[in-house]
C-alpha positions as CSV (number, residue, x, y, z in Angstrom):
1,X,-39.4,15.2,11.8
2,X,-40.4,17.8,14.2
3,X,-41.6,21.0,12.4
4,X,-40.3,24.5,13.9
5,X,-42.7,26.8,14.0
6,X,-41.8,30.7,13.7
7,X,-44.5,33.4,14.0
8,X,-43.5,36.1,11.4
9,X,-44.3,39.9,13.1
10,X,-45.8,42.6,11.5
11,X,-42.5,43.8,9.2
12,X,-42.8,40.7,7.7
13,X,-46.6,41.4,5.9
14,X,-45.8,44.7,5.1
15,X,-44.1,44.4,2.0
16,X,-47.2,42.0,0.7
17,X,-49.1,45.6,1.0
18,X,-46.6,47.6,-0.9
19,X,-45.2,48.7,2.5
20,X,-41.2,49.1,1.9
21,X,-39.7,47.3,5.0
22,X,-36.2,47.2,3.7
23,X,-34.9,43.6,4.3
24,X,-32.0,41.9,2.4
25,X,-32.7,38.9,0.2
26,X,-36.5,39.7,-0.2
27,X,-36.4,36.5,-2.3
28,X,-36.7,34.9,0.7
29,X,-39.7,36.4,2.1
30,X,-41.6,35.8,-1.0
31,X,-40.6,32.1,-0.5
32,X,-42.0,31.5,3.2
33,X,-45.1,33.0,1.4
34,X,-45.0,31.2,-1.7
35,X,-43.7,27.8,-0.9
36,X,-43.4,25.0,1.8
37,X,-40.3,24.8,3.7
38,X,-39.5,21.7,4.5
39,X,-39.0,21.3,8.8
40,X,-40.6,25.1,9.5
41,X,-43.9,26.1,9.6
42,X,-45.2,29.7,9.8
43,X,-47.6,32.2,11.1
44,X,-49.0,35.3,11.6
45,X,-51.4,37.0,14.3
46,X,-54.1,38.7,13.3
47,X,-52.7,41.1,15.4
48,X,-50.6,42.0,12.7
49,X,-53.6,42.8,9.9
50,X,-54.4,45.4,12.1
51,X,-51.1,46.8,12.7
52,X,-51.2,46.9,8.9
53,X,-54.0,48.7,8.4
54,X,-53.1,51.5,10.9
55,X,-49.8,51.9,8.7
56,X,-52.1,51.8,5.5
57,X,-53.7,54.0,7.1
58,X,-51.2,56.6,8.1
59,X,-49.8,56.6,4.6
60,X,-53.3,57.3,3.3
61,X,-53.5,60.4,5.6
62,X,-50.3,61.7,4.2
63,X,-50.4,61.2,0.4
64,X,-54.7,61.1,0.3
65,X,-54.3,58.4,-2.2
66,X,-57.4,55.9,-2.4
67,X,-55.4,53.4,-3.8
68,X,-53.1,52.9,0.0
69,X,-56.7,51.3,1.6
70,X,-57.7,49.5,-1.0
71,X,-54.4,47.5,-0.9
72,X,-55.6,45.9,2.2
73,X,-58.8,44.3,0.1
74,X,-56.8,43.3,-2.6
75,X,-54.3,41.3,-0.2
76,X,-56.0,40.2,2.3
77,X,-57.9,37.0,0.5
78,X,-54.1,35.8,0.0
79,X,-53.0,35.9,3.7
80,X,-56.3,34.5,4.6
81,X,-56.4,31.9,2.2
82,X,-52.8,30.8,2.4
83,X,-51.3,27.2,2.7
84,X,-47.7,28.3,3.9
85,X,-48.9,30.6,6.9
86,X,-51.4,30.3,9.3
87,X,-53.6,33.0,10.5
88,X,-53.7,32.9,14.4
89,X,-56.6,34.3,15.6
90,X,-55.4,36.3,18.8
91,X,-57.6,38.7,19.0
92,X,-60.2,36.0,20.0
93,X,-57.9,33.3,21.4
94,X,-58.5,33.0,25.3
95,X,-55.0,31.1,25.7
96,X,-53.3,34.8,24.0
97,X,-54.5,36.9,26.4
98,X,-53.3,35.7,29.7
99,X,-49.3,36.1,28.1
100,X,-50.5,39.0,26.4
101,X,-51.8,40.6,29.5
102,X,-48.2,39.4,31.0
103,X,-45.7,40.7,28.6
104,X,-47.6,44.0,28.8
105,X,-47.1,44.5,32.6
106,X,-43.3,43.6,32.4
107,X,-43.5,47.1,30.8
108,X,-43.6,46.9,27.0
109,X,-45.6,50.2,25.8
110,X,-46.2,48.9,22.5
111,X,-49.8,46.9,22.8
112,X,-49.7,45.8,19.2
113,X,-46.2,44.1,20.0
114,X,-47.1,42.7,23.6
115,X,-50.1,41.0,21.9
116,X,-48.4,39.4,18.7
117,X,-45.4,37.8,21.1
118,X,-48.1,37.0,23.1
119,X,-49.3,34.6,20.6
120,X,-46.0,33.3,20.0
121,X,-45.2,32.2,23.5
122,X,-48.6,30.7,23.1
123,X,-48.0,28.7,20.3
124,X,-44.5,27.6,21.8
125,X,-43.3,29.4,18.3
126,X,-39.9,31.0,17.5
127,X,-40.7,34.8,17.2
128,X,-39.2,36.3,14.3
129,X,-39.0,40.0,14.4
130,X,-36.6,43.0,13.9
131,X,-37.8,44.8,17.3
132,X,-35.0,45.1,19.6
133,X,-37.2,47.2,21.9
134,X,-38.5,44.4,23.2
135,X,-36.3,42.2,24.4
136,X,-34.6,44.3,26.8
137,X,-38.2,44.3,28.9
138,X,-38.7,40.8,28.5
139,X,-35.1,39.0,28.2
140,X,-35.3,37.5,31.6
141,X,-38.6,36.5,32.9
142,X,-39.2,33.3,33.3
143,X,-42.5,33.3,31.0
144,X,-40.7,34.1,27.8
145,X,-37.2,31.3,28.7
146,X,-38.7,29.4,26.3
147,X,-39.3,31.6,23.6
148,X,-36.7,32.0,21.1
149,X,-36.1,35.5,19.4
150,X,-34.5,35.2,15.8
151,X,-34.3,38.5,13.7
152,X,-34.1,38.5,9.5
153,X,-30.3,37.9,9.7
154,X,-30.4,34.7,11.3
155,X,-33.1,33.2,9.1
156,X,-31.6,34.4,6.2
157,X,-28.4,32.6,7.6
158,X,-30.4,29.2,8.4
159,X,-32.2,29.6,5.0
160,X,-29.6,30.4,2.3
């Protein structure tokens, strides 16, 4: 069987962090984490461990709580190390930038985003995210036809 793979964005780490992303069924997100699902496999940019840290980051600024950055040390060795989703490296993954550098002159202002669908047109990956923003710039060029948008409802839908 054919796996399907799905590159989780950035709202889909947070919670792992402590970061409240509001999703129904958060039993399901703990699974894709926890557990192999059989015909799907998953993954995440390192794009998205940065976004992380600049919202660790702003919630450190706010509350001046030591405790918000050193959540990133304590969870990073388990997103690193884990055997249900794959780290893609797209910071340093010359096949990412060329459809990085694309999807950001349709005319997408968020860099972080451009970059992580980037990797997920790459990859030839579904591209599960809750950013509607984007779609409207990209929906119809030809590079992104192939990629498949799903948001949390849908997999949740497909998944329970």
């Amino acid at each position: 069987m054919k796996m399907k793979k799905i590159l989780l964005d950035t709202t889909f780490v947070l919670p792992l962090f402590g970061i409240d992303v509001q999703l129904p069924n958060p039993s399901l997100l703990q699974k894709i984490w926890r557990e192999e699902i059989p015909g799907y496999s998953f993954y995440l940019s390192s794009i998205s461990l940065i976004e992380v840290m600049y919202k660790l980051n702003r919630e450190f600024r706010l509350k001046k709580d030591p405790e918000i950055l050193s959540r990133y040390d304590e969870i990073l060795p388990t997103i690193v190390t884990s055997k249900h989703v794959e780290l893609i490296h797209s910071h340093s993954d010359p096949f990412v930038t060329p459809n990085f550098l694309k999807i950001r002159n349709l005319g997408h202002s968020d860099l972080m985003d451009c970059w992580i669908l980037g990797s997920a047109v790459t990859i030839k990956s579904i591209f599960l995210t809750e950013d509607t923003t984007i779609y409207k710039v990209i929906e119809s060029h030809p590079l992104l036809k192939t990629t498949q948008f799903w948001n949390w409802k849908r997999l949740c839908r497909i998944f329970l």
